[in-house]
N, C-alpha and C positions, 0 to 999 in steps of 0.2 A: 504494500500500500504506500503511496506518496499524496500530496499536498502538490494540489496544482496553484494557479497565482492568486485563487482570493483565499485558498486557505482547506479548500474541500477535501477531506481527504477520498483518496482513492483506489479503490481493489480491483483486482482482476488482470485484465490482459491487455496486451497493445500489439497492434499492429505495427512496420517494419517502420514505417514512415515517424510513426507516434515513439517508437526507439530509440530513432536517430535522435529525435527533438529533444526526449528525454537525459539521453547521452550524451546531446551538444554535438554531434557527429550529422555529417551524410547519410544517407541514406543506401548511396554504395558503396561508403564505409563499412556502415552494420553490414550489411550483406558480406562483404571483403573479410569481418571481423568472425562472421557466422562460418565462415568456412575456412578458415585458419584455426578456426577452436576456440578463440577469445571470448567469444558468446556460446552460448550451447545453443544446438537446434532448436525450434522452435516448435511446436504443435502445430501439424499441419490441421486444419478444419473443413478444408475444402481443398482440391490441386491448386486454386487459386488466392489460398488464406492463410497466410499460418500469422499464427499470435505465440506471444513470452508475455511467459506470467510475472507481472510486477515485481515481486519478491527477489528473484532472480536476476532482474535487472537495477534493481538496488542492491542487492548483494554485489554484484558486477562493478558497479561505479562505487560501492564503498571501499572494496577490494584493490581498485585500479587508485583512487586517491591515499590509501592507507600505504600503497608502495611507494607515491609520489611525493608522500608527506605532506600532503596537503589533507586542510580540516574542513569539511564544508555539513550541511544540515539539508540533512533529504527528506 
């Protein structure tokens, strides 16, 4: 779950695009990063859907900032 910009908090999944925004990255980044292993695969939902479950992608970015030494609030 994360806190979007008025404060909401939020569960569930996002799609690649909503990732990248999440991540501060491209979109053919995530994709790039999805297939080098940096992200794990995603839940396909449909051939033309797949979603990451929020959790996972805050695990992701606190993991990637904890090596950087950088403190941030997700």
């Amino acid at each position: 779950m994360y806190c979007d910009a008025s404060g909401t908090v939020i569960r569930g999944a996002m799609r690649a695009k909503e990732c990248a925004r999440f991540l501060g990255i491209g979109v053919s980044t995530f994709w790039r990063w999805e297939a080098k292993g940096i992200v794990p695969k995603g839940i396909r939902l449909t051939p033309r859907c797949t979603v990451w479950p929020v959790e996972v992608l805050q695990a992701l970015l606190s993991r990637q900032n904890t090596v950087r030494g950088k403190k941030i609030n997700v």
